[in-house]
C-alpha positions as CSV (number, residue, x, y, z in Angstrom):
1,X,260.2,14.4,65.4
2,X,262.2,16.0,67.5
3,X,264.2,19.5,67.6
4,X,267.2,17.9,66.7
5,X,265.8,16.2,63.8
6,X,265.0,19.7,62.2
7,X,266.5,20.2,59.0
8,X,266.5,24.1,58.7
9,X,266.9,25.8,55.0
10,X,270.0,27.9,55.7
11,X,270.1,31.0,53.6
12,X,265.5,31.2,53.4
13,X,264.0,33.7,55.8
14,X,260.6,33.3,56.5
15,X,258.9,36.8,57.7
16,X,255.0,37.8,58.3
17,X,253.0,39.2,56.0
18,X,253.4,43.4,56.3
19,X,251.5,44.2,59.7
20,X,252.1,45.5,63.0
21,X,251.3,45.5,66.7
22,X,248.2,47.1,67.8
23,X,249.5,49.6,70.6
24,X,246.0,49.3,72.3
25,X,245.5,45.8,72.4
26,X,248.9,44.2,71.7
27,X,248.1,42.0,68.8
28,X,249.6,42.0,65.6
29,X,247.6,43.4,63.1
30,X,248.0,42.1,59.2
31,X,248.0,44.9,57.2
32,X,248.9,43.1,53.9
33,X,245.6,41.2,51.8
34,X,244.6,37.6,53.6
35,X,245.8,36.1,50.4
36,X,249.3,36.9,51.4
37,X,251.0,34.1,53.5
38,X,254.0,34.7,54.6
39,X,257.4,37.1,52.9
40,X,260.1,34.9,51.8
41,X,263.6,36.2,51.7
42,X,266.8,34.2,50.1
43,X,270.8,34.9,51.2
44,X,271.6,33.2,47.6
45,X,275.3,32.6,48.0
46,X,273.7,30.5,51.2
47,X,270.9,29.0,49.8
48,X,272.8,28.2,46.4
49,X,275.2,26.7,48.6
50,X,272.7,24.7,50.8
51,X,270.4,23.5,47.6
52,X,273.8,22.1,45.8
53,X,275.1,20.0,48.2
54,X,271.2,18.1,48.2
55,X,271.5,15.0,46.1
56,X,267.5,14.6,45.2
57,X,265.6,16.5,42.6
58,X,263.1,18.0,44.8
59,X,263.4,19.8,48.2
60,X,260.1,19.3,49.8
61,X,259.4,22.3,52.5
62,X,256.9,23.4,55.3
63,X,256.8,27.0,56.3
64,X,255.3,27.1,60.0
65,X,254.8,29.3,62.7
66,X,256.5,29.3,66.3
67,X,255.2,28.5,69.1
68,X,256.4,31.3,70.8
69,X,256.2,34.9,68.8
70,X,259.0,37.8,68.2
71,X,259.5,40.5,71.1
72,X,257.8,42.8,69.2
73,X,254.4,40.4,69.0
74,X,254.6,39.8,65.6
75,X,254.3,36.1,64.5
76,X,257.3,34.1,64.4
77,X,257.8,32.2,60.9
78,X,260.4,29.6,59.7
79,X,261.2,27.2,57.0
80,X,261.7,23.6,57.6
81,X,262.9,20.2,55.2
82,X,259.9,18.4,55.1
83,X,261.6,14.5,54.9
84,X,258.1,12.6,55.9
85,X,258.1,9.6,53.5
86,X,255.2,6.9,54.2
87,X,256.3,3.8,56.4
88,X,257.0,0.3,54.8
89,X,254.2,-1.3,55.2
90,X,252.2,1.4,53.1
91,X,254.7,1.4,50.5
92,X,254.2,-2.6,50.5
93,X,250.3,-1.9,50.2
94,X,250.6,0.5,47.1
95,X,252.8,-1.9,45.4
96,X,250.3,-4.7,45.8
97,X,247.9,-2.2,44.5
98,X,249.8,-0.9,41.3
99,X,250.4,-4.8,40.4
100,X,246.9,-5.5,41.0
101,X,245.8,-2.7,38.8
102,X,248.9,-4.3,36.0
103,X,247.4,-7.9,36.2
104,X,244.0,-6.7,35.7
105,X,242.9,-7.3,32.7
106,X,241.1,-4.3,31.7
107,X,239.6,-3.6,28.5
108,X,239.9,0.0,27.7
């Protein structure tokens, strides 16, 4: 895919967990629990906007980090439209399968 193709969630921020840079080494330092991912943030007049004019019922996502981190050190985070649908020829495969599984006669 590439950067053109990126479908970017207008109105999401996606920020670091709470942390900072280590003065003495220069690496960020997480300060919130490892559980905690990443801090979402949503502009809702922009994001209500954004989500309305989709047509499906579901808006897959993938929250990632940049290659290349913020000035300050911190990691750089960012929400994408995850689009990836499987190619035709596995599509063909799982349709043979289900109707495989329907002409089967199986007893239970």
């Amino acid at each position: 895919m590439d950067k053109q193709d990126i479908e970017f969630i207008e109105g999401l921020y996606v920020k670091p967990p709470n942390g900072k840079v280590d003065s003495d080494t220069g690496e960020w330092v997480q300060s919130a629990p490892d559980f905690v991912v990443c801090r979402l943030s949503f502009a809702r007049e922009r994001f209500t906007k954004w989500i309305e004019a989709k047509k499906d019922d579901y808006v897959n996502c993938q929250v990632l980090i940049a290659k290349n981190p913020e000035q300050d050190g911190s990691p750089k985070y960012y929400a994408k439209v995850d689009n990836w649908e499987p190619s035709v020829e596995v599509k063909k495969e799982i349709a043979q399968m289900k109707q495989e599984i329907e002409e089967d006669d199986i007893p239970f």
